[in-house]
N, C-alpha and C positions, 0 to 999 in steps of 0.2 A: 504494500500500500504506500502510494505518493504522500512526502511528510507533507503535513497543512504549510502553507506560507500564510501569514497573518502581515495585512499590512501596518505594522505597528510606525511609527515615529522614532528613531532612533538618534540619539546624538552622541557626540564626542567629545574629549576630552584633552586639550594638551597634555603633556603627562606632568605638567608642574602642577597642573589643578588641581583643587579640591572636590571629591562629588559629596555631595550632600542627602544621605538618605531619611531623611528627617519625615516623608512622609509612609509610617507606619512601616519603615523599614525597605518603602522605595524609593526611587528614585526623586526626589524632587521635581517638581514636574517644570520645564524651565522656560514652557510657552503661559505658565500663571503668574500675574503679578509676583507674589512672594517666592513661587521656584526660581525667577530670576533672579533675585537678591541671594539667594543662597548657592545657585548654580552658574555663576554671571559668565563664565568663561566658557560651558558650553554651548556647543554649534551643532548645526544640522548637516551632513554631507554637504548639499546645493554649496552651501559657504565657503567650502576650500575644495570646491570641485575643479580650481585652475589654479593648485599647488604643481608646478612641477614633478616633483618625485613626494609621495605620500607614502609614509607609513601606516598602517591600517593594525593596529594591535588590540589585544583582546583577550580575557580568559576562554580553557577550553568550552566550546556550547554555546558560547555567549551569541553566536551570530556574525563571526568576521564574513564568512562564504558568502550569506546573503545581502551582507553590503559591502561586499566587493561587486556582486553581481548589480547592482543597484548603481553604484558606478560607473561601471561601464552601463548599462541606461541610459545613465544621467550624458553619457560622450555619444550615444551610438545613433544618434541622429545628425550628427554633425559630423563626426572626425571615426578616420579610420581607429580601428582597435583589430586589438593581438590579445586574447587569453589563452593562459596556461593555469592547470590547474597540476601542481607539481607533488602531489601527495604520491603519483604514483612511477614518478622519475627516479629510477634507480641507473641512469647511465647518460655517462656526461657527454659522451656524444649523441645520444637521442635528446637531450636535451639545449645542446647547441643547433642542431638540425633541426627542430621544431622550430626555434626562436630565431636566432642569430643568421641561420640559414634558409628560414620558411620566405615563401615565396613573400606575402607580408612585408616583412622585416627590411627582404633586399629592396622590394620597389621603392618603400620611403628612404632606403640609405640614397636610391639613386632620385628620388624626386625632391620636393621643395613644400609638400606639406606636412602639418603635425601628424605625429601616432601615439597611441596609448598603450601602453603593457600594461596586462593586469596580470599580476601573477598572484594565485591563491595557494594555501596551503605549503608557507616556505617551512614552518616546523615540521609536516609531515613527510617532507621528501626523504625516501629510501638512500639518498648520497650526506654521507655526514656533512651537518651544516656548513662547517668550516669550508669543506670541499665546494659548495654548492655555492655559497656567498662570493669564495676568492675566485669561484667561474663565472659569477654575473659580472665580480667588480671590474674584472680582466676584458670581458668582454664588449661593457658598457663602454668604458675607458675609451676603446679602440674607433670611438663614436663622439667623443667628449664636443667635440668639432659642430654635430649639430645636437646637441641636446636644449638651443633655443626650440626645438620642435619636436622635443622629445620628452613624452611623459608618462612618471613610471607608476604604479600602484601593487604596492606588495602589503600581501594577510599575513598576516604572523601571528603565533602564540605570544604572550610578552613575556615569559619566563626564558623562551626561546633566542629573541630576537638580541643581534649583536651587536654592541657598540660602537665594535670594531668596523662592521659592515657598514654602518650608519655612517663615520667620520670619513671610507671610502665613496660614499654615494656624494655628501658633502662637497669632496676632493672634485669629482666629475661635475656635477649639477651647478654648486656654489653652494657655502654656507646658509644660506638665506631661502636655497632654494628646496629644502629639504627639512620636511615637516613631517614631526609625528604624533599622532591622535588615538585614543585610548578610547574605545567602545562602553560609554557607560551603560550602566545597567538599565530595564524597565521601570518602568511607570507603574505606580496601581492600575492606574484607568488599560494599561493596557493588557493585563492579564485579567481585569472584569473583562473587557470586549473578547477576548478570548474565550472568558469562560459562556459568554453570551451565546459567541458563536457556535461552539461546541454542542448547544442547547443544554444547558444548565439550568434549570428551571429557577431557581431562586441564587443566584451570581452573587449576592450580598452577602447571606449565608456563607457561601462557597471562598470567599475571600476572607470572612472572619474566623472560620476553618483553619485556613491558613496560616491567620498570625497567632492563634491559639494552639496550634500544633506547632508554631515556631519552625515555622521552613518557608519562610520568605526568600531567605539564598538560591533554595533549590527551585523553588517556581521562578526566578526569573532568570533561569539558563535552559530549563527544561521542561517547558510548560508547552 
């Protein structure tokens, strides 16, 4: 069975933010008068959807895949895109031949418009990280030349994700041009419309359930 997609509202985090779960253990809601005040730093995708190179990070479940997909969306009316979904890349050259090599990839080295990379799943790839990061930075490099037209979007675990590879991407892009954002967590409102949707017959109920069983954590990774 197809998992549900819920169109929830999701935002992001710089990772010097603070999030603020003040509301009954979620998320502060940060499109309501007072979730602003306590959430002021979080954004929606749309808002740094013309970062250069984006880091996309996030605990496991939380939802990176489905907004990385959302992402590309948000480009794929307008500008060419390149996804990779690299969870099940165990060889470094099917991995340079998909990207570096795909038909994609060469037309924009040889043309004069923007492209997007989206690459999901860089914790899960089968080639040790180390290995897999010092082949993008190697190979992005080799391109430094037009990365005004060049834009990158990598999912990551945050426990994962390397500091090392960041201060590389940095090096290519520019300081400035390389930003990272941190997946915050759900909203009440939107684990009630979930539970709505589901057919739930009484959702009020079903939510105070929740915080009386004390597993508000686990319903907004896996609900």
């Amino acid at each position: 069975m197809a998992q549900q997609i819920y169109n929830w509202k999701r935002f992001w985090r710089p990772r010097t933010a603070q999030i603020n779960l003040g509301d009954r253990g979620y998320l502060a809601d940060p499109t309501s008068d007072w979730g602003k005040q306590y959430n002021p730093e979080l954004v929606e995708l749309e808002a740094i959807a013309d970062v250069p190179c984006l880091i996309l990070l996030g605990e496991p479940g939380i939802g990176k895949s489905k907004a990385i997909n959302k992402a590309r969306e948000i480009q794929a009316c307008e500008q060419k895109s390149l996804p990779l979904d690299l969870h099940s890349y165990g060889s470094e050259n099917r991995l340079i031949e998909n990207l570096f090599e795909s038909s994609e990839f060469r037309a924009w080295v040889e043309g004069n418009y923007p492209l997007y990379v989206f690459l999901d799943s860089l914790d899960e790839c089968l080639l040790r990280i180390g290995n897999v990061t010092a082949l993008l930075a190697e190979e992005f490099k080799r391109h430094q030349d037009k990365t005004n037209r060049l834009f990158l979007r990598i999912a990551c675990r945050t426990a994962v994700w390397q500091s090392s590879f960041e201060e590389q991407l940095k090096q290519i892009w520019g300081k400035d041009k390389v930003k990272v954002y941190e997946l915050a967590p759900l909203r009440w409102l939107d684990i009630k419309h979930a539970a709505e949707y589901e057919g739930i017959k009484e959702p009020d109920l079903f939510m105070q359930e929740i915080e009386d069983k004390r597993v508000v954590p686990l319903s907004l990774i896996h609900i």
